[in-house]
Structure formats: C-alpha cells, structure tokens
C-alpha positions in Angstrom: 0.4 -32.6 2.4 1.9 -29.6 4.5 4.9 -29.2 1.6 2.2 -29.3 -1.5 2.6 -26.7 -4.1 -1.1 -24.8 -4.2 0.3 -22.2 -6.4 3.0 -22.6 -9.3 3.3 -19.4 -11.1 5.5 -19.6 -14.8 7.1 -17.1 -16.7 3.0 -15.1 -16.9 3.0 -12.1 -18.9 0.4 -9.9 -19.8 0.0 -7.3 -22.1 -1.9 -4.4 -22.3 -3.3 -1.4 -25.5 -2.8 2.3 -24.0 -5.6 3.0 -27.1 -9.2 1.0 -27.0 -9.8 1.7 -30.2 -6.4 0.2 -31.2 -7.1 -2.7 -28.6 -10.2 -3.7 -29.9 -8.3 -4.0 -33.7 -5.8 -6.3 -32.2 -7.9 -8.2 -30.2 -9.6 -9.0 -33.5 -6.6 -10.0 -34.9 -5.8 -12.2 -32.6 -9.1 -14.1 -32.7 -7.8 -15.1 -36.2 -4.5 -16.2 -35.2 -5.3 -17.8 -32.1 -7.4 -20.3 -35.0 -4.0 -20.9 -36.6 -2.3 -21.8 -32.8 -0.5 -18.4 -31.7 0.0 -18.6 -28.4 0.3 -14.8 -28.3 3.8 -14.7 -27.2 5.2 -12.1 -29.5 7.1 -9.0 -29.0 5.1 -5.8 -27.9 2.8 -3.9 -30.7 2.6 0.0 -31.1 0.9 1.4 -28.1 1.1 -1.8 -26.4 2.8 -1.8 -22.9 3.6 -5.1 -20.5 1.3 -4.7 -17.5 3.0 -8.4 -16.0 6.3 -9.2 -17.7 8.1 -12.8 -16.9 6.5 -13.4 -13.1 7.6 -16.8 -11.5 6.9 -18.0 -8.2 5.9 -21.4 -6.0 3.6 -20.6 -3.2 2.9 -24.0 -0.5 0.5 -24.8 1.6 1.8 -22.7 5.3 3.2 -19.9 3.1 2.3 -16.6 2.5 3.4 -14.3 -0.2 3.7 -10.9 0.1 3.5 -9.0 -3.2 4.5 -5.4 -3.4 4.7 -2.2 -6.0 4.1 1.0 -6.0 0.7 1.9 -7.9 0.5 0.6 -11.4 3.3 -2.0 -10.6 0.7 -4.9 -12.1 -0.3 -6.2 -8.6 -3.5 -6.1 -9.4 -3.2 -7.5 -13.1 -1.3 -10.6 -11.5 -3.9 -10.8 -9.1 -6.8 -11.1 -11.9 -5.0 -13.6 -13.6 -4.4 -15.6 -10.3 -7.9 -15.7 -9.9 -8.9 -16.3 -13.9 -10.3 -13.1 -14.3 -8.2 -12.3 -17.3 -6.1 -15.0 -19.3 -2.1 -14.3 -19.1 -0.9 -13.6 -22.9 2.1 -16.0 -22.0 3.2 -18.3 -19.2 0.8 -20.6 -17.1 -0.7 -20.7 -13.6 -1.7 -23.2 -12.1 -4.0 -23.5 -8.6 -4.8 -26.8 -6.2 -7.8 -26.6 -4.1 -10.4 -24.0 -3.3 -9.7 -20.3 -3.9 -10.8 -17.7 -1.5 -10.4 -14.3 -3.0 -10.8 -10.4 -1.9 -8.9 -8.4 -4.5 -12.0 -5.7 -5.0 -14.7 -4.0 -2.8 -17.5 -6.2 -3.5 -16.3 -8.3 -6.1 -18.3 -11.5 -6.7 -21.4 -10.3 -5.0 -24.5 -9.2 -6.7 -25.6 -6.3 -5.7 -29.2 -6.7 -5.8 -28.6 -10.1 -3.4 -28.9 -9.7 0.5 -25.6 -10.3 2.4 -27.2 -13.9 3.4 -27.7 -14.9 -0.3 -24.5 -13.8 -1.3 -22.9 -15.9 1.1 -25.0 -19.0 -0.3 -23.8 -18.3 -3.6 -19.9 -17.4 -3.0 -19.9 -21.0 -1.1 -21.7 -22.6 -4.0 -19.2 -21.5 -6.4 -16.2 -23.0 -4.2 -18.0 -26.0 -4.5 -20.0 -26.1 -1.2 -23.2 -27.8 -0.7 -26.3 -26.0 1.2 -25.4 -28.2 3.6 -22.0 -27.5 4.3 -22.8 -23.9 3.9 -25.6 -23.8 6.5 -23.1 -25.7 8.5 -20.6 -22.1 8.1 -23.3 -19.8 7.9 -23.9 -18.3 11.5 -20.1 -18.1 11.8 -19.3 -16.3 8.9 -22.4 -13.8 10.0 -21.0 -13.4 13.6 -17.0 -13.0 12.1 -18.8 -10.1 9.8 -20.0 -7.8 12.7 -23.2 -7.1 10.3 -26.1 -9.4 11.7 -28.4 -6.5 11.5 -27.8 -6.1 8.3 -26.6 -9.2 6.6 -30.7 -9.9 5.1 -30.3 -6.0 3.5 -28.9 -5.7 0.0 -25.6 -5.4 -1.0 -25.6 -2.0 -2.7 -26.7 -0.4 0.6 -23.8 -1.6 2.6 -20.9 1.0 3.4 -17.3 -0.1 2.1 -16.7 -1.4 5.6 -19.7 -3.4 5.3 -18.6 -5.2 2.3 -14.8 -5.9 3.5 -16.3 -7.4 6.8 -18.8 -9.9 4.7 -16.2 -10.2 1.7 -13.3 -11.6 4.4 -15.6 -13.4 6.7 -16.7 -15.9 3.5 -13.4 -16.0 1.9 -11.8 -17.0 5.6 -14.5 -19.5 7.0 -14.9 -21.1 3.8 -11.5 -23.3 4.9 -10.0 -22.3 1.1 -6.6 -24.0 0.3 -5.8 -20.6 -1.5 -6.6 -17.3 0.0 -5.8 -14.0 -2.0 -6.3 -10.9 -0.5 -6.1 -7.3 -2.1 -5.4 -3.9 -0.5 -9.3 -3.5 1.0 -8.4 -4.6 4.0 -7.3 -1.0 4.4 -11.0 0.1 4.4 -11.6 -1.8 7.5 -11.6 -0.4 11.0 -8.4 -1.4 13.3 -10.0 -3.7 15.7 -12.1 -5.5 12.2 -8.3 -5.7 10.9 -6.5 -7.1 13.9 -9.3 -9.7 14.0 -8.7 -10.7 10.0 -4.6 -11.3 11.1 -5.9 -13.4 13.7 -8.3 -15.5 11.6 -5.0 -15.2 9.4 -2.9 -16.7 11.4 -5.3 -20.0 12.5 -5.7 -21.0 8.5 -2.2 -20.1 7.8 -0.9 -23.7 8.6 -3.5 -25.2 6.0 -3.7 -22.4 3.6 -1.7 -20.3 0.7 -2.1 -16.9 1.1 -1.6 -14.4 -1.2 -1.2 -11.2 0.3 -1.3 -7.8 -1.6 -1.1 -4.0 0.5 0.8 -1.1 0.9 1.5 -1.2 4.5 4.9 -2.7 5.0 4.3 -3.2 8.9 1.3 -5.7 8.0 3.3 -7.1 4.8 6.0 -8.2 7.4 3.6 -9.3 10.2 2.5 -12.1 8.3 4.6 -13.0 5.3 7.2 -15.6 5.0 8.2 -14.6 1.5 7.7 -11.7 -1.1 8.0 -10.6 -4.4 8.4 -6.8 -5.5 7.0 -5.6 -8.5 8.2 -2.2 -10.5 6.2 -1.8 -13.9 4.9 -5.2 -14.4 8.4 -6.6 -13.7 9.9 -8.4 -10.3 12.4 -6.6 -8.6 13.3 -8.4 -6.1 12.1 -11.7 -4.8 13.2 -14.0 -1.6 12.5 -14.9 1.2 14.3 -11.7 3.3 11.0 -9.6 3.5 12.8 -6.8 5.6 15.2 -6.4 2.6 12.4 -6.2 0.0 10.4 -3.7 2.2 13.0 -1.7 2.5 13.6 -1.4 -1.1 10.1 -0.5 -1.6 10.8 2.5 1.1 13.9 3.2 -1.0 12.1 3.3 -4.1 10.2 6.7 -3.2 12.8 9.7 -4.8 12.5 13.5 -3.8 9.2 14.6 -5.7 9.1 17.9 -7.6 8.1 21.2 -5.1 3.9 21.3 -5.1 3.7 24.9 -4.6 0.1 25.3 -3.0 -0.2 29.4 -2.8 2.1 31.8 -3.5 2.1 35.4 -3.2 6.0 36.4 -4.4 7.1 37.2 -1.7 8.7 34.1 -0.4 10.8 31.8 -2.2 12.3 28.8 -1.0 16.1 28.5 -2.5 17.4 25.7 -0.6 16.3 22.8 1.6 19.0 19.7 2.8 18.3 17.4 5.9 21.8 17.4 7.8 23.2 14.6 9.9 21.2 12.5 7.4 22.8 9.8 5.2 21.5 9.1 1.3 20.6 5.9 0.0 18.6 5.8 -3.7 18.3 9.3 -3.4 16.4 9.8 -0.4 17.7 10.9 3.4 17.6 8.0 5.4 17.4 8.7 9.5 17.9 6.1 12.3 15.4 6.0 14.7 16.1 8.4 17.6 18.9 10.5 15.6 18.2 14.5 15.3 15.9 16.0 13.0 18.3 19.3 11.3 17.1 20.7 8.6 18.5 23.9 6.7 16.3 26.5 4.9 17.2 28.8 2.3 15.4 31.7 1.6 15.0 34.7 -0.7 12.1 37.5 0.6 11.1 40.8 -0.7 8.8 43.8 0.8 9.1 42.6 4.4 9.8 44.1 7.6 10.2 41.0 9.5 10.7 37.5 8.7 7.1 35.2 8.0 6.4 32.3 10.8 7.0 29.0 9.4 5.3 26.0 10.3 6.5 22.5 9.2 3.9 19.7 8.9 5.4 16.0 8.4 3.2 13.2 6.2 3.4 9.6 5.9 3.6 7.5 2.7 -0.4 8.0 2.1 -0.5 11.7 2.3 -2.1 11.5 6.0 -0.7 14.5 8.4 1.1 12.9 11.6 3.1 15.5 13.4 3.6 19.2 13.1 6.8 21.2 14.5 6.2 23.6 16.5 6.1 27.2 14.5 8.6 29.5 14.3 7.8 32.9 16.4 9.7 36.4 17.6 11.6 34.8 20.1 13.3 32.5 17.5 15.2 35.8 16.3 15.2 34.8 12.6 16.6 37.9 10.4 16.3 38.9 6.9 19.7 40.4 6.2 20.4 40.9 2.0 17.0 39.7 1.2 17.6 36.7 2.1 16.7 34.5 5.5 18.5 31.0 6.3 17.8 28.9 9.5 18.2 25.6 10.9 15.3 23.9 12.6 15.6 21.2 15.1 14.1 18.1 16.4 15.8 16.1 18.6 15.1 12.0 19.1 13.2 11.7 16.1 11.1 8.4 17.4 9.1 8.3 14.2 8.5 4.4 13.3 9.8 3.1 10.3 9.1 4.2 6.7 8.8 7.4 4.1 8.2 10.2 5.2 7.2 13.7 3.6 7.9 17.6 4.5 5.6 20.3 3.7 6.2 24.1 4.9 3.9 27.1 5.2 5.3 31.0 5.4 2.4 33.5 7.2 2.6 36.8 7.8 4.1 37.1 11.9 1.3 40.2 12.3 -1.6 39.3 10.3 -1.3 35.6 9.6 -2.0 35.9 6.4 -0.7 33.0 4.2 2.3 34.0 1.8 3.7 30.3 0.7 2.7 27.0 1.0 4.9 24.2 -0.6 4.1 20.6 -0.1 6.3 17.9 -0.5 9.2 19.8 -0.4 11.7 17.1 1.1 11.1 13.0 1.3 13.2 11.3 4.1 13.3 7.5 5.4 13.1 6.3 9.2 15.0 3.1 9.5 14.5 1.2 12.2 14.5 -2.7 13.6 11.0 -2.5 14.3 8.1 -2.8 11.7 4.8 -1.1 13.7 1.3 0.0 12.5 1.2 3.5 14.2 3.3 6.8 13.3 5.4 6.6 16.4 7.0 4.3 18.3 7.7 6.1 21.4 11.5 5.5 23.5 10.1 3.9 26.7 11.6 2.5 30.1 10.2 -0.6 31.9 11.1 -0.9 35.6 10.3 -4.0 37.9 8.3 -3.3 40.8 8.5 -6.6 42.5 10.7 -7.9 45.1 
C-alpha cells in the first residue's frame, strides 16, 4: 500500500548512567522490578541523564525522514533502538517489513567472514533464501566497486571498503525500511552520488531513515525531519529548510582557541559589520560584503605584524584564505594599539556556518606571534542548499540564433 505506515515511533525514551559502576547497580535493580511489572517509566535516578526523551513520529512507505542534532543530540541512541539494538526504557516502536540498516562502519559483519559471506549472511537475516540471495548477489558486488576484493576478509577492508559493501546489501536487498547513519560521509563523492541515486529508485517503495550532518544532502532527499537537542525534538515538520536552518542557527560564538602566543599581540575586539544577528550568530546573504573590524593592543614593535585570516566550515576543514595583510596596506600602531577593517566583497560562500581564525607574523622575519582559532562564527544564508564551499555568481548567454 503506497500510504502504509512502516514506521510508528511513540512517546520512546531512553535513559542513560553517566557512572558504570552505578549503572550496573541499577540495572540490577531493575531486573527485580521488571519481575513485579515496572515498565521502567519512572523519573530520572542520581547520575542518570535522558539520552532520547518523549520522540514521536510516523514514517510511510515514499517518505524519508531526516533526523538532525548536533553530536550527542541522541541520533544515534534513537537509531539503536530503531533497529532493536537497545530496548527504549519507555514508549514503543514499531517496524513493518524488512529493515535495511547502516548506522555503524561495519556493523553486522563478522570480521573474520569474506565480503561474499557476509553478504549471504546479512540477506539471511532479512529473511532471504540462498536462492534469492544468489539471485542479488552479482549486483550487490558490482554496486560495491570491490570485486577484487569482496572474497578477502572484512577486517582488511579500508572504511571506504566497508560503506561501499555495507550500502550495496542494505540497498539491493529491496528493504521496506532503510536506515542510514552518518558513514556515508566516509565514502568518496562519485560512491556517494551513486548511493542518492540508488536512493532515489527505492524511495517510492521504501522508508528511509536518514541520519548526517550535511544539511545540503539532508534536504536533497528528505520529505520530512525531526531535530534533536539533548535527547529531545526541537522541531519537527515537514518544512526541512526551516529545521536546517535552525540547526545552522544553533552553532553560538565559541570561546577564543588561542593556538600560540608570544605577548605581544592581543586581540581586543572583533565584530562582522553590515551583518545581521539571529541566535547569536552573524548571519550574511549570499553575495553581501565581508567587513570585519579588528581591535588590537601590541607592545615592543616597530611595525604592525601581517595578518592572515583563514575561513572554516562547520567540520573544521580550511576552504578559503584572505589574502594577507602587507606594507602597502599602511596599517599603523599609534597608542599601542592597531585597528583595521578588512574587506571582502561578494561573499559567494554557499550556505551554512562558518568559522574565522587569524594568525599575527612578524612583517620581517615571519615569525609567528599569535594564532587564535575560532575567533568569530558567522552564517551564509542562501536559497540554495549545495555540497561544495562555493557557489560561484555566474552568467549564462545563448549562443544560438
């Protein structure tokens, strides 16, 4: 039925001991009460914490849910308990049909198996007969890329290895419910736009649920999401470009990460101009100026340091530097101090958080004197969810008659 519920999620909870000492004492408790019929839904003990608190949702077949949380938000908990890992300590799930699941590198193969006998045994446990597996077997090996490998033992494949043979079973295994984890992420581009394809032929059929930290691949292919924030939903819907950008928005202005300092430099001030602030962060439109405005206090110097600003995504990863500051730029220490304003113009970064970190060197030697990471967080807003760092402003003129 194309409207059947495969996934009916109801008021789960699960709870978690901080101690394993104290853990292992109340899960011994518990073994006697569960006797007398506690259902375990009772109020949180000392050092207990709620990893999943409350979490309803309906997923149907041709749906697929995009869940979302900063780390330690209890993705992963509700994940587990999707797939009967772990048994919620209140609420109930409930699953129709076969489950297909990739919420860990190389979970549910044995390591000591080939690739081939894994794949026998993952289809045996969906219920597949040697038979129906043979039937899937060449095309889950050509989908994995690994042919010359797939009769080698797990524990000598590479991460990549084991997200190619760990998607190519859970996809071509035709499961009414697929769940999918962040390891996706370990996978080359072209082994990733090839998994959205296969996505997007067993969508129609299937559930999906679909876990990751990239917001441009959460909205390429979910109809649906729930946000999570300390084991707790946030916001749920079906307007996934409201919920990612809450997720953007929920990244505040860290504390300074001073990487080297010598004493001579120290950064006062730092503001991003001509930006607007929503949830405490700068947000920028795409293709508005970059102005920032640095505040400075210097001792024991003749001529003011070149800086160099460096500008991060989300997951730490360096994707474009501004060009450093030099003689020419004229900037003068006057009281101790040195303020400037550094420009960009047409920002075209694509959509999402973004990070500042700043280095002071020595103009003659080169010689580092500060190096601060982090120093400034600011959000790119733009209609336009992408997978690369840029999304560059571009004319297209027709040549034809």
């Amino acid at each position: 039925m194309e409207n059947e519920i495969l996934v009916k999620v109801e008021g789960v909870s699960k709870k978690f001991c901080k101690d394993l000492k104290t853990s292992l004492w109340y899960g011994l408790k518990d073994l006697f009460a569960n006797v007398r019929g506690n259902k375990r839904e009772r109020d949180l003990r000392e050092k207990e914490f709620w990893a999943v608190k409350d979490i309803n949702f309906e997923l149907r077949r041709g749906e697929c849910l995009g869940l979302i949380g900063h780390n330690g938000a209890g993705k992963s908990t509700l994940l587990k308990i999707l797939n009967g890992l772990i048994n919620p300590d209140a609420g109930q799930v409930t699953i129709r049909g076969r489950v297909g699941a990739l919420i860990e590198l190389g979970a549910g193969f044995n390591p000591i198996l080939s690739g081939r006998e894994n794949i026998y045994n993952n289809g045996a446990v969906l219920g597949f007969t040697k038979k129906e597996i043979d039937a899937k077997i060449e095309d889950i090996i050509d989908f994995s890329e690994i042919r010359e490998f797939i009769d080698m033992p797990v524990q000598n494949y590479s991460s990549g290895m084991k997200v190619r043979l760990g998607f190519a079973v859970a996809a071509q295994m035709d499961p009414d419910v697929l769940i999918i984890d962040e390891v996706l992420a370990v996978g080359d581009l072209g082994f990733v736009l090839k998994c959205f394809k296969t996505i997007d032929a067993i969508l129609p059929n299937t559930a999906i649920v679909f876990v990751s930290h990239n917001m441009p691949m959460v909205s390429r292919i979910c109809n649906q999401i729930v946000l999570m924030e300390h084991g707790k939903s946030k916001f749920q819907g079906k307007d996934v470009s409201k919920a990612i950008d809450l997720y953007y928005s929920r990244f505040s202005e860290n504390e300074t990460n001073i990487v080297f300092d010598d004493g001579n430099v120290v950064l006062e001030k730092v503001e991003i101009l001509n930006s607007k602030r929503h949830n405490n962060i700068n947000q920028l439109t795409w293709g508005s100026n970059l102005e920032i405005d640095f505040l400075f206090t210097v001792k024991d110097l003749g001529e003011s340091p070149v800086f160099i600003l460096s500008i991060f995504d989300k997951e730490q990863r360096p994707v474009a530097m501004l060009t450093p500051s030099s003689r020419k730029d004229q900037i003068k220490i006057k009281n101790n101090s040195i303020r400037f304003l550094i420009k960009h113009n047409n920002l075209q970064l694509s959509k999402g958080i973004y990070s500042i970190s700043i280095s002071a060197n020595n103009m003659k030697t080169k010689e580092p004197m500060l190096r601060i990471n982090e120093i400034i967080n600011f959000q790119m807003t733009s209609e336009l969810d992408i997978w690369p760092p840029f999304l560059l402003n571009s004319q297209y003129e027709n040549i034809l008659d």
